[in-house]
Structures are given as C-alpha cells and as structure tokens.
DRENGUBA-483689 format. One record per residue (C-alpha): residue in one letter; y, z, x. Coordinates in steps of 0.2 Angstrom, whole numbers, plus 5000, padded with zeros to 4 digits. Last residue first. Example, Ala and Ser with C-alpha at 12.3 -4.5 7.8 and 13.67 -1.06 7.14 Angstrom:
% residues 2
@res:S | Y:4995 | Z:5036 | X:5068
@res:A | Y:4978 | Z:5039 | X:5062
This chain:
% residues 339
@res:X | Y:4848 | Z:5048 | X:5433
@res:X | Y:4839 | Z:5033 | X:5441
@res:X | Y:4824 | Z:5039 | X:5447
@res:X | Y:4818 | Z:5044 | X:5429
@res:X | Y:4822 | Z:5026 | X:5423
@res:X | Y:4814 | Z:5018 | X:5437
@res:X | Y:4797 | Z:5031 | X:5430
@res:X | Y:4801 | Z:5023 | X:5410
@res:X | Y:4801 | Z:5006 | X:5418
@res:X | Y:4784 | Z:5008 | X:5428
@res:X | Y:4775 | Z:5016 | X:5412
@res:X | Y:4775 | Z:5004 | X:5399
@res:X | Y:4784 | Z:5010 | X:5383
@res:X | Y:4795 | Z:5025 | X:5378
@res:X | Y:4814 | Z:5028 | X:5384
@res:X | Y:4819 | Z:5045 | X:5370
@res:X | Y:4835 | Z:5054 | X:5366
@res:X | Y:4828 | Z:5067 | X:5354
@res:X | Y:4830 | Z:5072 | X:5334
@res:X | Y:4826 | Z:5089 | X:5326
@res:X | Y:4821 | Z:5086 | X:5307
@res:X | Y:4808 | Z:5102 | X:5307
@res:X | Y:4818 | Z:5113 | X:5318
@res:X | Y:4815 | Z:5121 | X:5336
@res:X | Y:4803 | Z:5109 | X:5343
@res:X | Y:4794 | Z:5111 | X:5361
@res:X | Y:4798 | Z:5098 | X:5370
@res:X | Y:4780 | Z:5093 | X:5381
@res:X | Y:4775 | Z:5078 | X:5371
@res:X | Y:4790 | Z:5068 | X:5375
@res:X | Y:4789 | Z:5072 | X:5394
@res:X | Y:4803 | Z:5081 | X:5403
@res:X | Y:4822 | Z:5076 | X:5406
@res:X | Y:4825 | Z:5059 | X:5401
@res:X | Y:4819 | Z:5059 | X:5382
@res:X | Y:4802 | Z:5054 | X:5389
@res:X | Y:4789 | Z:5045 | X:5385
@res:X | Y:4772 | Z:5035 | X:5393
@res:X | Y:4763 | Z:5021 | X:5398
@res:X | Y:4742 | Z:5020 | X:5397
@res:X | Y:4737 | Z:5017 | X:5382
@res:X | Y:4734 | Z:5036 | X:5378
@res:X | Y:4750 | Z:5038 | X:5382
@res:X | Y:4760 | Z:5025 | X:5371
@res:X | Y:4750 | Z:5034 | X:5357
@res:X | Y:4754 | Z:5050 | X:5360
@res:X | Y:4772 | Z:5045 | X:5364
@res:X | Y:4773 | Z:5036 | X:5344
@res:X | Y:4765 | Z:5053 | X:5336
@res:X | Y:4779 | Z:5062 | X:5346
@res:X | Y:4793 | Z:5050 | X:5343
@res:X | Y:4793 | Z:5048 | X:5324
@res:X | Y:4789 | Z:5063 | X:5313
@res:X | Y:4792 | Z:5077 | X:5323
@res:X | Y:4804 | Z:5072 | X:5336
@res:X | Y:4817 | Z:5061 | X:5323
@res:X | Y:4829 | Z:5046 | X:5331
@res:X | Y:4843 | Z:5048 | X:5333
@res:X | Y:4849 | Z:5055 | X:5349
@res:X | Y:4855 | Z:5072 | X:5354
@res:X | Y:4874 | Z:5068 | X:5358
@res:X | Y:4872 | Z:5055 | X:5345
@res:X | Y:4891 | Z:5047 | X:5346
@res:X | Y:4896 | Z:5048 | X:5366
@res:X | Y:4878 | Z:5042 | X:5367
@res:X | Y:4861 | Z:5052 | X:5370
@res:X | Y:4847 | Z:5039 | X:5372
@res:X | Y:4836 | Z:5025 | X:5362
@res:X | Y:4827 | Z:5014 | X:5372
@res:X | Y:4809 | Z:5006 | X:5371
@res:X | Y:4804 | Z:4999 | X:5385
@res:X | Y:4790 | Z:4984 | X:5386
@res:X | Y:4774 | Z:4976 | X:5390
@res:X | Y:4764 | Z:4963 | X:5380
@res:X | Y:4755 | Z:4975 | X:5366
@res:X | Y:4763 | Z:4991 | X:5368
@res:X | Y:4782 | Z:4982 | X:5368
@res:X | Y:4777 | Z:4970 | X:5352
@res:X | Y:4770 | Z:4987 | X:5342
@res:X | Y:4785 | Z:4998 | X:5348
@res:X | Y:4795 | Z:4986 | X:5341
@res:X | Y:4788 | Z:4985 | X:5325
@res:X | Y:4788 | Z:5002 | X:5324
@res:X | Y:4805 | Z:5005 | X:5328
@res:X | Y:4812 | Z:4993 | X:5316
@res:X | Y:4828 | Z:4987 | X:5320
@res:X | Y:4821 | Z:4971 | X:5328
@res:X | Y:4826 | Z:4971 | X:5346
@res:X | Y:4820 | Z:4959 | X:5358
@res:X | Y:4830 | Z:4958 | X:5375
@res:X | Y:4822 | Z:4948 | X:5388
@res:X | Y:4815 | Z:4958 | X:5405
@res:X | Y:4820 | Z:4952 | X:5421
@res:X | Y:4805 | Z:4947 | X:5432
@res:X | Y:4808 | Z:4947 | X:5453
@res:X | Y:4825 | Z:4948 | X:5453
@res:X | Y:4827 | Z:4963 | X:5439
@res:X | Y:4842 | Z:4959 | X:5432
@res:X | Y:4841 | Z:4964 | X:5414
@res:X | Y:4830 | Z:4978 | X:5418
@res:X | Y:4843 | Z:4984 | X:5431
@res:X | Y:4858 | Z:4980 | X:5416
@res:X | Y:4848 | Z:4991 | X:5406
@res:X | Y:4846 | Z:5005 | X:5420
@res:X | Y:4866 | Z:5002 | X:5424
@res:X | Y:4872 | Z:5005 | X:5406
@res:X | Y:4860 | Z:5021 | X:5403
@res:X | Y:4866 | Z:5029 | X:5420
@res:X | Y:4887 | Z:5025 | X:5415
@res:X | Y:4883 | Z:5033 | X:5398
@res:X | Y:4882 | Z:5023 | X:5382
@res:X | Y:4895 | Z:5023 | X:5368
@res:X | Y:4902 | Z:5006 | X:5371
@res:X | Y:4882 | Z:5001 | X:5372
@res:X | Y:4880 | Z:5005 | X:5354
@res:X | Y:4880 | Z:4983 | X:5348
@res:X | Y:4866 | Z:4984 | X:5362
@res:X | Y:4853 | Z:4992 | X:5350
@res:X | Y:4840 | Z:4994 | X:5364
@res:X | Y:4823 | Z:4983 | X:5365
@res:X | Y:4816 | Z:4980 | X:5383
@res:X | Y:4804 | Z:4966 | X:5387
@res:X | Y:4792 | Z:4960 | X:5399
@res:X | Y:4790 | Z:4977 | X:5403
@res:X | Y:4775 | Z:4983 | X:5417
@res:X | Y:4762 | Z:4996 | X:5416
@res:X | Y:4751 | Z:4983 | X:5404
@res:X | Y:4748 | Z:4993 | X:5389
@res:X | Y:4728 | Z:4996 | X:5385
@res:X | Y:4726 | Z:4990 | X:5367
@res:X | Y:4706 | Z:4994 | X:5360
@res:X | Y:4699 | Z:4979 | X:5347
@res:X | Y:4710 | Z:4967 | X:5354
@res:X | Y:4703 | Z:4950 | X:5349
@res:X | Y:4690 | Z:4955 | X:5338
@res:X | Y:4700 | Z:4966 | X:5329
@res:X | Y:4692 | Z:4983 | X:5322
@res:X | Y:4690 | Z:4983 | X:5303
@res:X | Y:4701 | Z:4988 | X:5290
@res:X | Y:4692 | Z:4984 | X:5274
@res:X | Y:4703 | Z:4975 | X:5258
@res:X | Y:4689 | Z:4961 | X:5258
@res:X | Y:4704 | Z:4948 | X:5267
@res:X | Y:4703 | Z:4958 | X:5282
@res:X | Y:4714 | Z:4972 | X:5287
@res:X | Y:4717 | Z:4973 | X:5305
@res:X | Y:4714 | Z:4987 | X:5315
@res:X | Y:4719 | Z:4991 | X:5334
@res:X | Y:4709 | Z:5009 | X:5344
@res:X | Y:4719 | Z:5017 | X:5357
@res:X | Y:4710 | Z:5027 | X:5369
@res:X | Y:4699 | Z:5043 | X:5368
@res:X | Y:4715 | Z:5056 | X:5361
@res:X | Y:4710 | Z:5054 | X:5343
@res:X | Y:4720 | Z:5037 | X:5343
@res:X | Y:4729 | Z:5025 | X:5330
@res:X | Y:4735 | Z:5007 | X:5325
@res:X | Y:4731 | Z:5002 | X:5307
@res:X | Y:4736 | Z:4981 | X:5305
@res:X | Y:4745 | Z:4973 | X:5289
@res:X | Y:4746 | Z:4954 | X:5291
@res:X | Y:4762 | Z:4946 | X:5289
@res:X | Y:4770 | Z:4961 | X:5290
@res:X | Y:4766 | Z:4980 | X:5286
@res:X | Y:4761 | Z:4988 | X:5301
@res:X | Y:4754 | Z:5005 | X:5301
@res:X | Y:4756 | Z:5020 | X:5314
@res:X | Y:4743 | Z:5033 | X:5321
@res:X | Y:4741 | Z:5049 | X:5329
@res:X | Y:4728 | Z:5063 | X:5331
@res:X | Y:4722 | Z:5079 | X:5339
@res:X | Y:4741 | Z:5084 | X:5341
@res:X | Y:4744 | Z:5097 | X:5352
@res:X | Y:4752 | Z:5087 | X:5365
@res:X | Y:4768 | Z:5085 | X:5352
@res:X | Y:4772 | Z:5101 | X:5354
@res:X | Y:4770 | Z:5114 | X:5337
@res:X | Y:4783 | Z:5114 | X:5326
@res:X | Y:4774 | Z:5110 | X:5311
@res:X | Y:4761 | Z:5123 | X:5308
@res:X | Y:4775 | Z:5135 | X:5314
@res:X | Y:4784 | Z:5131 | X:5296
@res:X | Y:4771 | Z:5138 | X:5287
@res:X | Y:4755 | Z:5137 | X:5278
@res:X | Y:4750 | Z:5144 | X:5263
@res:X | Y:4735 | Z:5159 | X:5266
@res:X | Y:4716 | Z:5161 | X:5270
@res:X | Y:4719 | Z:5146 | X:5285
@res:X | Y:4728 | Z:5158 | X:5294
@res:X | Y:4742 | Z:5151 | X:5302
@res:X | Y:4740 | Z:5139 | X:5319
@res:X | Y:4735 | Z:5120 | X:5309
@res:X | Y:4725 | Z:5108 | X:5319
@res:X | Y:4737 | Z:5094 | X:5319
@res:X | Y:4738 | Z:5074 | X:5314
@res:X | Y:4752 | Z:5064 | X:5315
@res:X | Y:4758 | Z:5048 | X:5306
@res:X | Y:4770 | Z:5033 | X:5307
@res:X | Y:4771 | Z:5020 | X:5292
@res:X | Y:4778 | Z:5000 | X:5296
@res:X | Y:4790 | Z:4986 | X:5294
@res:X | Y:4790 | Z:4968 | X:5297
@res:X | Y:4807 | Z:4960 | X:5293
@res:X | Y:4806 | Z:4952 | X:5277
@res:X | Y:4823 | Z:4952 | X:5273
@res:X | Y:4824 | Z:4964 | X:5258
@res:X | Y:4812 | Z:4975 | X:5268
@res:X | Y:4825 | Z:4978 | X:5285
@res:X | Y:4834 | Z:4996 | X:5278
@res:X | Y:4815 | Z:4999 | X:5276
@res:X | Y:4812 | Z:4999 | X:5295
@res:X | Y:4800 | Z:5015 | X:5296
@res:X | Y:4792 | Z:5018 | X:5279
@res:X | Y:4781 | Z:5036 | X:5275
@res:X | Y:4787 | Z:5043 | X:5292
@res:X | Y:4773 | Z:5055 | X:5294
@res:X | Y:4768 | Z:5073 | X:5299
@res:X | Y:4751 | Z:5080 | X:5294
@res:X | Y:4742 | Z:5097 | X:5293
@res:X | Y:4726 | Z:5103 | X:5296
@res:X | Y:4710 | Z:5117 | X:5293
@res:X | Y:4710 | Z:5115 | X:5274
@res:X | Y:4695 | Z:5123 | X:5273
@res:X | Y:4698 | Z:5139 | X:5270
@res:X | Y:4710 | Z:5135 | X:5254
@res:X | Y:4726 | Z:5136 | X:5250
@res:X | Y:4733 | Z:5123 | X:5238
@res:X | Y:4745 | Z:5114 | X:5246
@res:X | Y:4762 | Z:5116 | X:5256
@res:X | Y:4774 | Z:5102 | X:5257
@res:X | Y:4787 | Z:5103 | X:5274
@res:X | Y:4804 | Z:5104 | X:5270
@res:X | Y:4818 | Z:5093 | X:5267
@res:X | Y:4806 | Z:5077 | X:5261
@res:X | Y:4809 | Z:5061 | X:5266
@res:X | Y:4805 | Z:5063 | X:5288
@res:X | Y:4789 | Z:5070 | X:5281
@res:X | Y:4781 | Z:5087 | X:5282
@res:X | Y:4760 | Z:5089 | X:5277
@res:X | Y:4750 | Z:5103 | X:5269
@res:X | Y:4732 | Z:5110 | X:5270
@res:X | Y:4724 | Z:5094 | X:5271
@res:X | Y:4704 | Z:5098 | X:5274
@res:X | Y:4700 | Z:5093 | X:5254
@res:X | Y:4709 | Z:5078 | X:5255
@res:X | Y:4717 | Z:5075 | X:5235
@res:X | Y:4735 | Z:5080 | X:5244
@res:X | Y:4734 | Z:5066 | X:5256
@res:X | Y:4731 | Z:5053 | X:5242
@res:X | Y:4745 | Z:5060 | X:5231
@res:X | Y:4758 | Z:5064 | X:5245
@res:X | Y:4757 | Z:5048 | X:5255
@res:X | Y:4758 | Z:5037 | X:5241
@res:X | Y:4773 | Z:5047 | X:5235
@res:X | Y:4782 | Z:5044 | X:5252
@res:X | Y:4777 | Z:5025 | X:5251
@res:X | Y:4786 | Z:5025 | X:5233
@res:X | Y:4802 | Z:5033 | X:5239
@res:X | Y:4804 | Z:5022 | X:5255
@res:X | Y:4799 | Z:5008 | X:5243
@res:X | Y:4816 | Z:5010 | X:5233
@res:X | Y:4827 | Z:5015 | X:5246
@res:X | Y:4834 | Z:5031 | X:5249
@res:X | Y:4850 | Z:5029 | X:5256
@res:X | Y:4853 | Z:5040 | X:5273
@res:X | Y:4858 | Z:5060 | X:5275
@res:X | Y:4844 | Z:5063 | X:5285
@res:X | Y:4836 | Z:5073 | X:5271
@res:X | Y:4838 | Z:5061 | X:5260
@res:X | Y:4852 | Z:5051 | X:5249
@res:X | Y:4847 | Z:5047 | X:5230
@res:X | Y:4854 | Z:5032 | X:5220
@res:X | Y:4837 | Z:5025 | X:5222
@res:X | Y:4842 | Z:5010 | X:5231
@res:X | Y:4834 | Z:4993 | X:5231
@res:X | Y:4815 | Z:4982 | X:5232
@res:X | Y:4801 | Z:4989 | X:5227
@res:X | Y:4802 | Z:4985 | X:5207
@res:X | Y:4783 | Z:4983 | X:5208
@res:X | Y:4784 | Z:4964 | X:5203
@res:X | Y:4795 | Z:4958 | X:5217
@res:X | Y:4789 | Z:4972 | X:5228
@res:X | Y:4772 | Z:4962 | X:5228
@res:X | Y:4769 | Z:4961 | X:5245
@res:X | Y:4776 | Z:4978 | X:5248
@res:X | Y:4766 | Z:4987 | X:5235
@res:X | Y:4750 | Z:4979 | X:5242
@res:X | Y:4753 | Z:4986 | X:5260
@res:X | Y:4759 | Z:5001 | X:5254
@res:X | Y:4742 | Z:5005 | X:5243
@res:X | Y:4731 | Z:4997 | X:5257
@res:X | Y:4739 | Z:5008 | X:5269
@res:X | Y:4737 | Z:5025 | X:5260
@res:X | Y:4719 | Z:5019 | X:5258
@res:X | Y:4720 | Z:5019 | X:5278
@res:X | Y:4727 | Z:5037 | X:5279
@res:X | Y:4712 | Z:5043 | X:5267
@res:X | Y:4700 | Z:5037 | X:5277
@res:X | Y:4709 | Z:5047 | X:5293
@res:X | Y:4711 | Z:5063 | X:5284
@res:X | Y:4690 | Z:5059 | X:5277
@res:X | Y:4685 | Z:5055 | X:5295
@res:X | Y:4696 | Z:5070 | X:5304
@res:X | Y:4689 | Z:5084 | X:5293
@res:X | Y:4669 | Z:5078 | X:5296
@res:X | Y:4666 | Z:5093 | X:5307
@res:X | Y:4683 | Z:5093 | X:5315
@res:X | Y:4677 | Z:5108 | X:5328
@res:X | Y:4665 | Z:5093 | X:5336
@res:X | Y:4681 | Z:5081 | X:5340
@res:X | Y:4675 | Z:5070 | X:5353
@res:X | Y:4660 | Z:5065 | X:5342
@res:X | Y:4674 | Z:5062 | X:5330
@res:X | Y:4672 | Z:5042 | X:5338
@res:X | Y:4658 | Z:5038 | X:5330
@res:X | Y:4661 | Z:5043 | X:5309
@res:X | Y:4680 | Z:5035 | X:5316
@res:X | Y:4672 | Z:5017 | X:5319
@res:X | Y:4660 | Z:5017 | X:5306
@res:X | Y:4672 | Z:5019 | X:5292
@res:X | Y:4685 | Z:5011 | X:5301
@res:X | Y:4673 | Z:4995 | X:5300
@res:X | Y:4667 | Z:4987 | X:5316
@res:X | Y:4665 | Z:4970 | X:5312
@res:X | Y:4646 | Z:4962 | X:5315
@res:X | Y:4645 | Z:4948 | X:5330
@res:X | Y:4634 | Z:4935 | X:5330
@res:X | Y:4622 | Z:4929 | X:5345
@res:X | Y:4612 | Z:4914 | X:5341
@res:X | Y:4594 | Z:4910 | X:5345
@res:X | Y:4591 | Z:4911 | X:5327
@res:X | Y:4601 | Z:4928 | X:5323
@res:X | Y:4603 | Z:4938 | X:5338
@res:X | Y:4612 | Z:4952 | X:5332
@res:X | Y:4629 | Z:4961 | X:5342
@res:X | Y:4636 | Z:4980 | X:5336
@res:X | Y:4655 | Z:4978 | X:5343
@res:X | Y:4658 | Z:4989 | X:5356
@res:X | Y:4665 | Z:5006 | X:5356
C-alpha cells in the first residue's frame, strides 16, 4: 500500500499511513474475517502502547524484579513479564471476535466467554528478553493469530492451539527499545510500524514493507553453548564465520526478537539447535518460532528446525519447544546441505 500523496502549492506531501487505515485495507485478503482481523489487530497495538509505556517508566510502575513466582517453563517471572501478560489478557479478552488465547506465561490455554462470534484465537509471548530489561536491552512481544477449529457454540479447546503454524492468518511482534515499532503480516507481505510521538503507529516512511535480503550479514548464536553443539552445527557456524567471499559477524543480544528484528532487516541467521543439553531445543513452537517463521517467510527467507519447515510441524503439546536456523534464505538452504 503506498502512502496517500497531496499536491499542496506545487508541493508534494506525504500523509502517514495509520494502522487503522492500513489493516481496514489490507483485510480485503481476508473476506471471511469480516472486520474480526481489524479490531484483533487494533487491540494488539493498544496492547503495545500499554507495554511500551509501562517499560519507560518501569521506575515508577514498579516494573523492574521478580515476582517470587516460576512459570510454566520453569524460569523466574519477572515483574513486567507478569504485567505485559495481564495487558494481553484484559484488552484481548474485551475483543468481541477473541474466543480465547494461550501464552508462553500461562500453563494452559485461557478460554472466554463463548460466543458465535468469537471465530479466533491468539498465541503470544507477552515479553521476549525480559531477563535483559534492567539493562536496557531492547526487548519485545510476539503474537499469532488463528481461525479457530471447535465449534464456535461452545469453549474452545486445546486443538484450537495445536494447529501448524501455516494455518495462521496472522503474526506479528513488538519492539520495545529506543523507539517502539509493530512488525506484522496477514500473509500479503510484511508491513513495519513505528509509533509516533501522537501515540499512533503509523507505517514507516523509510521502510514501510521489509523484504529480507536472501543473504546474512550476520549470524546470532549463543556461542558460550557451543561445547554442547553437534559436529554439523560447529562446522556450519564456523562456514558462516569463514565464508571467503563475505563472513558473517556475530551479534547476539539474548533477545530473540531483537535479533530476529536486526537479522530480517540487514540479512542474517538465527540459530538455536538440538545440543547434548536441549536435545529438543529451547525455544517454544507455539508461541515463538511459528509466528516468527510466518513472518521470516512472508519476507522472503525462511525456518526450519533442520528437518522440515517451521511451519509444517505439527504440534503435540502446548509448550513444545523446536531446534530452529531462521533468517535469510541462502544460509538456512547451506544449512540444509550441510547435515
């Protein structure tokens, strides 16, 4: 969608592209959503300006610190992971086309009210990178969106979020740094947000639809794990590190959105593999890695957990975890080749 242009005295200006507008046009791809996708997707952006404001002022909001509690995944709940997952809840529960939502904080999924038109459900990871807040480390939200499979007269169930990541009809992810930008896609390209001063997100000017370059300027692995590694995964990171005609450079901030972020924009590989010690990987299927391989498709590169594509697993539990190389397409293929 291109920005709407006026001829103003002789002079071309250029008008932003609100969410609002920019979502109302691109659900023509969507005709079953009936307005469904708009107000899910409205309400994921005012779930953004409520993060994004709780994090600036975490001094204030008590944001920063444990709860005492552990999760799910057996980690420390911090403060603001705890907040941003009850940001997600209240605004998403008020959407009269949710119909329930799972999230990497929460041991099962979250059923509401039933009602007929509450035709989807949501998966999210309310605050990837917390362990890095306290630092100032950018950090960020990951969603999903799915058409739900139960009946839409009753609660829905756990299949509604097991289903494979290529059924989702939307995916997105925030990030909260020194500006706070809303990446997402309906499956028509990958659209890039900032959040203006007027507490709008409108479409950037400079990059208002990211298309990943097909190959990696960088490559972000935690090396400090590479003792663990198997021989294939040290010999592919030591190819990328050696390439003769352009080695990649390591950068690798402990946030997985902000490094997915950097590697979509200026070319990269994302790696995060079976060891001796994660047998099946780390990070989470659901809630992480197939909203983030929707997207790194959609621009043009792609995911795998080594085997078969990201988005064609089929999940067996809600907090299933994968091996997954994700980022610009020609490393993830030489990856492939060289199991």
């Amino acid at each position: 969608m291109s920005a709407e242009t006026l001829r103003a005295n002789g002079q071309e200006s250029i008008l932003p592209i609100s969410i609002t507008d920019h979502i109302l046009n691109e659900q023509r791809h969507h005709p079953e959503a009936t307005g469904a996708l708009t107000s899910i997707m409205l309400g994921l952006a005012r779930v953004a300006r409520r993060i994004s404001k709780t994090a600036r002022e975490a001094e204030s909001s008590g944001a920063y610190g444990l709860t005492g509690e552990i999760n799910v995944q057996g980690e420390k709940v911090i403060k603001l992971d705890k907040q941003a997952n009850d940001l997600f809840k209240e605004v998403m529960s008020k959407d009269p086309h949710v119909a329930g939502f799972a999230s990497e904080e929460e041991t099962t999924f979250v059923p509401f009210k039933p009602d007929p038109k509450r035709k989807y459900v949501l998966w999210f990871d309310p605050l990837d990178g917390s362990s890095n807040f306290d630092t100032s480390v950018t950090i960020g939200s990951i969603f999903s969106i799915y058409q739900r499979v139960s009946s839409v007269e009753e609660s829905v169930n756990e299949a509604d979020f097991l289903q494979k990541g290529r059924e989702q009809v939307g995916a997105g992810y925030f990030v909260f740094g020194f500006d706070t930008k809303l990446v997402y896609t309906t499956g028509n390209g990958v659209f890039n947000f900032n959040l203006d001063s007027s507490g709008e997100f409108v479409l950037s000017k400079e990059l208002p639809q990211i298309v990943t370059p097909e190959e990696s300027m960088y490559y972000s692995v935690n090396e400090a794990y590479s003792p663990q590694w198997f021989p294939h995964v040290v010999a592919f990171v030591e190819m990328l590190k050696t390439m003769p005609e352009k080695p990649c450079s390591a950068r690798y901030a402990g946030s997985l959105v902000t490094d997915f972020h950097r590697n979509l924009l200026k070319g990269g590989v994302y790696l995060y593999l079976s060891d001796k010690k994660h047998p099946e990987g780390k990070l989470r299927l659901n809630c992480e890695l197939n909203p983030l391989a929707f997207i790194a498709e959609q621009a043009g590169g792609r995911a795998t957990n080594g085997e078969m594509d990201i988005l064609d697993i089929q999940p067996t539990s809600l907090h299933q975890r994968s091996p997954v190389v994700i980022g610009s397409k020609n490393e993830v293929n030489a990856f492939l080749k060289s199991k």
